[in-house]
C-alpha positions, 0 to 999 in steps of 0.5 A: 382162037376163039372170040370169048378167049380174045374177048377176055384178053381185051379185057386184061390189057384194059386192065392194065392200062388202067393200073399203070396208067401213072407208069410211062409206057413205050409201047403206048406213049408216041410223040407228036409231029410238032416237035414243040409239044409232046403227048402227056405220059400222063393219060386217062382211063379213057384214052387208055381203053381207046389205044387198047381197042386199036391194038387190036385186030381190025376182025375182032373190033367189029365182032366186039362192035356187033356183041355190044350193039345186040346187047345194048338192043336186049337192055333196050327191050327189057326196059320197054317190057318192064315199061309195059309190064307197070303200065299194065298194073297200073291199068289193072287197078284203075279199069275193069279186065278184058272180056277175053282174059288169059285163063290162067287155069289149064282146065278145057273149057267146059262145053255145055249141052246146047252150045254154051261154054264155061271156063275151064278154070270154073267148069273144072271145079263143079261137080256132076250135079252142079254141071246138069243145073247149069245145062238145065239154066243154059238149055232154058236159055236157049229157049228164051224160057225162066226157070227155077233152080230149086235145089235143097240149101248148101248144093251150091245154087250160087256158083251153078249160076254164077257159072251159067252166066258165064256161058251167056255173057262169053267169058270162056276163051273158046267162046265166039265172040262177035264184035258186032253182037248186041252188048250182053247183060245180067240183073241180079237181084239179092236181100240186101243182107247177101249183097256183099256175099254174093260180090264175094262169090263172083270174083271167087269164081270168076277171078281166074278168067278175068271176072264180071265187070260188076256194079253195085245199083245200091244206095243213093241216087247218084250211086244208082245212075252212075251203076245205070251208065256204065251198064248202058254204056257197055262197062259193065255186064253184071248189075247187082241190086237188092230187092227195096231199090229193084221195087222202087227203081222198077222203070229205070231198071225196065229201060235196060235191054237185059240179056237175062234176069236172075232172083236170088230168094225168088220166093220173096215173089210168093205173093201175087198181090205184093208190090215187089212180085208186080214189079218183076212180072212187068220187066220186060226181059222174058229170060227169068231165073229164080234160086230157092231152096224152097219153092212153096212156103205156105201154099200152093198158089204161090208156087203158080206165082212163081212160076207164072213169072219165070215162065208166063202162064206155062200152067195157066190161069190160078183157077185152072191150076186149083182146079186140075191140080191143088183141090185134087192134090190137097183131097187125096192128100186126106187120111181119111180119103176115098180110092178114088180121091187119093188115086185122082191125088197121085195122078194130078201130082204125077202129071204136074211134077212132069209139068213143072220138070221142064222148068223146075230143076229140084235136087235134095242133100242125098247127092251129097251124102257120102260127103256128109256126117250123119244127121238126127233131127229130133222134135222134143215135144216139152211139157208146159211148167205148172207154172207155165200151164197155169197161166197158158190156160188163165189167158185162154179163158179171157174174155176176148180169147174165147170170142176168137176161139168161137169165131167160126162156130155157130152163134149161140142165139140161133140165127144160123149164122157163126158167132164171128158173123153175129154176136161175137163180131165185137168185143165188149169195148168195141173192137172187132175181134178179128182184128185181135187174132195175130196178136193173140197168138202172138201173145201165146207163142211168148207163153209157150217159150218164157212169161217173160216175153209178156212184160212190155218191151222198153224199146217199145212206144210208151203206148205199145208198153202201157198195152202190154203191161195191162195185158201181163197184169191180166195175165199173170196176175199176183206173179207178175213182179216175181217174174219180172225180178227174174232170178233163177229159181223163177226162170226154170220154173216159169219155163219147160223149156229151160228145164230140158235144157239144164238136163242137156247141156251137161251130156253135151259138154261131156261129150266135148260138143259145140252148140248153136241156140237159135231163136226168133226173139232176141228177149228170149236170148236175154233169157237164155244168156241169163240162164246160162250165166246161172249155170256157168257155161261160157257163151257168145252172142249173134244177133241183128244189133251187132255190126255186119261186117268185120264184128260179126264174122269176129264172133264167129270165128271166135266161137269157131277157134276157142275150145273154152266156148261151148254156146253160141246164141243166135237170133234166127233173123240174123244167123239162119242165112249164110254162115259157116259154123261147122265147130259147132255139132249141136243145133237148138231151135229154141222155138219152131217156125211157121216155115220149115224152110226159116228152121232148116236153114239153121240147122245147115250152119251146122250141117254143111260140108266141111263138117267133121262130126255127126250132128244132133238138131233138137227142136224144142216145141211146147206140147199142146201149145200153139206150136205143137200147131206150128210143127203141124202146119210145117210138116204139111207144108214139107208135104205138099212140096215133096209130092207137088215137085217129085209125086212122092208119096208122102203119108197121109197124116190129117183130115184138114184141107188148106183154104177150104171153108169147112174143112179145117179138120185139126190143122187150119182155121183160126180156132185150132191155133188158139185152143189147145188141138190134137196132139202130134203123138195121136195123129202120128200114132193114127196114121201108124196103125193104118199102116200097121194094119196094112202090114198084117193083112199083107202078111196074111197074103203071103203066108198063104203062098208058098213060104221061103222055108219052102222053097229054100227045102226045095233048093236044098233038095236040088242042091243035094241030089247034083252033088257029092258030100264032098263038093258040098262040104267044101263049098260050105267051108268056103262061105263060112270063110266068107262069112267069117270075113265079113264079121270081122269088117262088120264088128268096128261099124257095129261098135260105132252102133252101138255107142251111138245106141246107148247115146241115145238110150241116155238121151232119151233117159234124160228127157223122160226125166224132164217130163217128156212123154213124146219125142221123134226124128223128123225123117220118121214122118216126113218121106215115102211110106211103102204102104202109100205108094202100094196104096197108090199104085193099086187105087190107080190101077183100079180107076185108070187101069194103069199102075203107074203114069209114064211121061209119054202116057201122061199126056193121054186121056184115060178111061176105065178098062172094059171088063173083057180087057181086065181079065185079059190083063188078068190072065197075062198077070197070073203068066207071070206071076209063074215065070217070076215063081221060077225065076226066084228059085233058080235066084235064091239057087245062085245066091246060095253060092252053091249052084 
């Protein structure tokens, strides 16, 4: 019998003692020895399950013994681990978790190129790009070198280096650790506006491996010296911190043996005179790390800042930097430059890209560009209302404008010196004239968007309001109370603007789009609200006045899920970082910046992954106004990047060269801002007809060699004599065949084509209406020209005789070929040009499918 059977009669016979325990039984009840007292028959459930047990044979009693004591050990064990089990919870909430956590993501381990390690559970989820930035981070590192990561905004800068200090703070299971070494720690340092967000990312990322022990240095004085200790004391590896506090509180943080430092927005360190750049070149810590999406805002001497603290004098002093590089580099950069300028041009940029390569890591969108719609970025250049025009023209012709227009020029009394070194120094009430330029052009930037702006703002001083008000009643003259009454009519004639929008905004609704309206000034929003409320579009409101937090991402989200909501206005301070608005597909930048980096950055609300439908960015900018000079400079600026980082070999669109005295052309100087300039449509349009010109002469070349026609006759003729009639007519069937498949795979693109073009066509039909003489897409400006690397390539090889700068040849002094080496180059050119005569046809032969 097996124990489970005599178990289970065990069990029954308690159970029948417990239900005839009120039943005498003679097989249990016995009788004491003393013969004065009997046993109760009366017995309890206790006895009972005791005279039952003995019954039983002695074997089974110690086998039930054995099971009930190993239960009775399992029921102690599960309370100790349930015991442990809350205990670890409770220590979860009130400590920091471990270094080396469980990874809870079976992902390997990913292995870096020189030795680091990041969590599987992180590593898993980078993509290829994302994998070689943090190599080129870990591998400086390494190095104990800074560098930047440069990558284009919305690559993911931010988990590529979250994931980098990963590496170096040990946080992978496989990574050695050494109880030992040195405690390992991360500054960080942030706008103040991103902090919360980057909390948010790290324990995105790192909540799978346990997370960084991080602190807020933020705040009051006690907040910051407790964030102090736990660093010093070893309970936290990432400290996080802001810009202010790191510039106030530069010595405390100095004192801290930082294994490295990380800038998030480093080009806030542009500036070599600003007191927040001085503070982070004094730290102590030489392993520095810059993120930016853009490196040079403004010139090029800011970009040998930033790199000069990532990687102490990696390019010298500032004055051999402009004297091997940016002179060279802005000179050629010239359309009407010399050979010899633009050939000095490409190889200084050449070598310097090759220079900054080793600590510089810059990426653009196209890595991604499979995962992302298509994008128009157009420039709408809007004519001024009559209105608008009048008064644009009335305020240039003041009194103290045309002094500052004139400041550069010689003065009239013949002294030889300019009018702002003589007689035009000073206004007739004292002031000195350059102290009036920002505000001049500020007050022309408001004439250019609505003459609203010039009323004084009530939020202002009375002083800065009594100011403003004489200014308005000067400029505006008899208009200026029905421009402040401010209704309908008033608002779209007073604005060229406006009129453009109202002709849009109906396409747009058709067409069930979402639109974003950015602009900088929060009265132009006031307008713009108005405006739309005259019109009957629904609409919401995001700007710097609304709450961070919980307020703001409810208006976004709002904006995002409600189908009835066709319009977010956004002030571009507040909106242009960090959100995600990919419902809306429309984007308006109502007015330009002086950094094409601020208009960029909006437009990727937008134009982000996650983002379903193609995207339009119109970019309004007033024609002939200071912003038309705006665009100008920004474009310049886009420029000067793309070939200072990649060598590319960007058009040569102006005349100008920044910083040099004399040298404004239509771009640069004080004068060109204020004064109506040359337009964008003729500097383009003078460019282009270089180009073009170039194109005839080019085909003018070749029409004087064999043509195509000729050589496919050629192949033809070969073809013909190889093989039969048959042969080839079956050949034939079978690419028609191919080509008929073709068509058929082709005719939904083209479909989408062509509803895209006639999009367009209508597009362009309602701006022509509104008086637009001249509008482009951004791409069609800024990029490679064939023309310029041609140019290029043919410059160079006439002064250095090299075609192209390899990395190896780069680092050698070049000099002009001899006239004997020439001609030998020339021969051996002529051999190939033949082979690769030859080599054409028998390609053309093989693409013909019939060979």
């Amino acid at each position: 019998i097996s124990f489970a059977d005599r178990y289970k009669s065990l069990l029954n016979t308690q159970e029948d003692g417990i239900t005839n325990s009120t039943q005498p039984d003679s097989n249990i009840l016995t009788e004491s020895n003393d013969p004065h007292e009997k046993v109760d028959t009366n017995m309890s459930q206790h006895q009972n399950r005791t005279d039952s047990l003995c019954s039983i044979d002695e074997g089974y009693e110690t086998e039930v013994m054995e099971q009930c004591a190993i239960q009775k050990q399992i029921d102690k064990y599960s309370q100790t681990r349930a015991g442990i089990k809350r205990k670890r919870k409770r220590h979860a909430r009130n400590s920091p978790p471990k270094k080396h956590c469980l990874n809870t993501s079976h992902a390997k381990d990913l292995e870096l190129n020189d030795g680091g390690v990041v969590p599987g559970c992180l590593g898993s989820k980078l993509r290829s790009y994302q994998v070689e930035g943090v190599n080129f981070l870990y591998s400086l590192y390494v190095k104990k070198q800074g560098g930047i990561l440069a990558d284009d905004m919305g690559l993911g800068k931010t988990v590529q280096s979250i994931a980098f200090m990963s590496a170096i703070l040990e946080k992978a299971n496989s990574a050695k650790s050494d109880k030992k070494k040195k405690h390992r720690c991360v500054l960080v340092v942030t706008p103040a506006s991103v902090m919360t967000q980057w909390i948010n990312e790290m324990e995105r990322w790192t909540k799978p491996f346990g997370g960084f022990k991080v602190v807020q240095y933020h705040g009051d004085s006690y907040n910051r010296i407790q964030a102090r200790s736990k660093i010093v004391s070893k309970h936290a590896d990432v400290l996080l911190t802001s810009y202010e506090t790191f510039r106030k509180d530069q010595k405390t943080l100095n004192s801290v043996p930082w294994t490295a430092m990380l800038f998030d927005e480093v080009h806030r360190l542009k500036s070599p005179t600003s007191q927040t750049s001085k503070a982070a070149k004094m730290m102590a810590c030489t392993r520095r790390y810059g993120l930016t999406g853009t490196v040079m805002q403004n010139k090029l001497e800011e970009l040998w800042n930033l790199l000069d603290w990532a990687s102490p004098g990696i390019l010298g002093p500032i004055e051999q930097m402009r004297n091997q590089f940016i002179s060279p580099i802005q000179w050629g950069q010239r359309i009407d430059a010399t050979d010899v300028q633009i050939a000095i041009s490409r190889r200084a940029a050449l070598l310097l890209s090759q220079k900054l390569s080793t600590i510089v890591l810059r990426r653009d969108k196209t890595l991604i560009a499979h995962l992302l719609p298509e994008k128009i970025d157009r420039v709408v250049f809007c004519p001024l209302s009559d209105i608008q025009n009048e008064l644009y023209n009335r305020c240039l012709e003041l009194p103290d404008f045309k002094l500052m227009i004139q400041y550069s020029d010689p003065c009239k009394c013949g002294s030889g010196f300019k009018s702002g070194q003589c007689h035009g120094a000073w206004t007739e009430k004292g002031v000195e004239v350059r102290t009036l330029m920002l505000g001049a052009v500020a007050s022309l930037q408001k004439l250019a968007n609505h003459p609203f702006l010039l009323l004084p703002n009530p939020n202002h001083s009375e002083e800065k309001q009594a100011k403003d008000k004489a200014f308005a009643e000067m400029v505006l003259a008899d208009r200026y109370e029905d421009i402040a009454k401010q209704n309908m009519k008033e608002r779209l004639s007073c604005c060229g603007k406006l009129q453009i929008l109202a002709r849009l905004l109906p396409e747009w609704k058709q067409n069930e789009s979402k639109v974003l309206i950015f602009s900088k000034s929060t009265r132009m929003l006031d307008v713009l609200g108005t405006f739309l409320d005259d019109l009957g579009h629904s609409h919401l409101r995001y700007d710097g006045s609304i709450q961070v937090g919980a307020k703001r991402q409810r208006i976004i989200d709002q904006f995002s899920n409600d189908p009835s909501i066709f319009i977010l206005l956004l002030s571009t301070g507040a909106g242009a970082l960090g959100l995600n608005i990919t419902a809306a597909n429309t984007v308006v930048i109502f007015d330009p910046s002086w950094n094409a980096s601020v208009d960029l950055q909006a437009q990727d609300r937008a134009f982000r992954l996650g983002q379903k439908k193609d995207c339009r960015i119109y970019r309004l900018v007033s024609a002939g106004t200071v912003e038309e000079a705006q665009y100008q400079r920004q474009l310049y600026k886009q420029q000067m990047q793309s070939i200072t980082l990649e060598a590319k070999k960007e058009k040569r669109l102006f005349s100008g060269v920044q910083g040099v005295k004399g040298q404004e052309g239509e771009l640069f100087g004080m004068s060109n801002l204020l004064k109506q300039g040359q337009s964008t449509a003729s500097i383009i349009s003078r460019t282009q007809s270089l180009e073009e010109t170039w194109k005839k002469a080019k085909e003018n070349i070749t029409a004087t060699a064999s043509t195509n026609a000729e050589i496919q006759d050629e192949a033809k003729q070969l073809i013909f004599s190889k093989h039969s009639d048959e042969y080839i007519q079956g050949q034939m069937a079978e690419i028609d065949k191919k080509l008929n498949e073709d068509e058929k795979v082709l005719s939904a693109a083209e479909k989408a084509i062509a509803a895209k073009k006639k999009e367009e066509e209508r597009i362009a039909k309602l701006l022509e209406s509104g008086g637009v003489k001249y509008s482009h897409t951004n791409s069609d400006v800024i990029g490679e020209s064939e023309f310029e690397k041609e140019k290029s390539s043919g410059v160079v090889s006439d002064v250095y005789g090299e075609a192209t700068i390899s990395q190896e040849k780069s680092k050698k002094t070049y000099v002009p070929v001899s006239k004997e080496q020439k001609e030998k180059k020339d021969e051996e050119k002529k051999k190939q040009n033949a082979l690769q005569g030859s080599a054409r046809l028998q390609l053309l032969l093989s693409q013909s499918g019939l060979f």
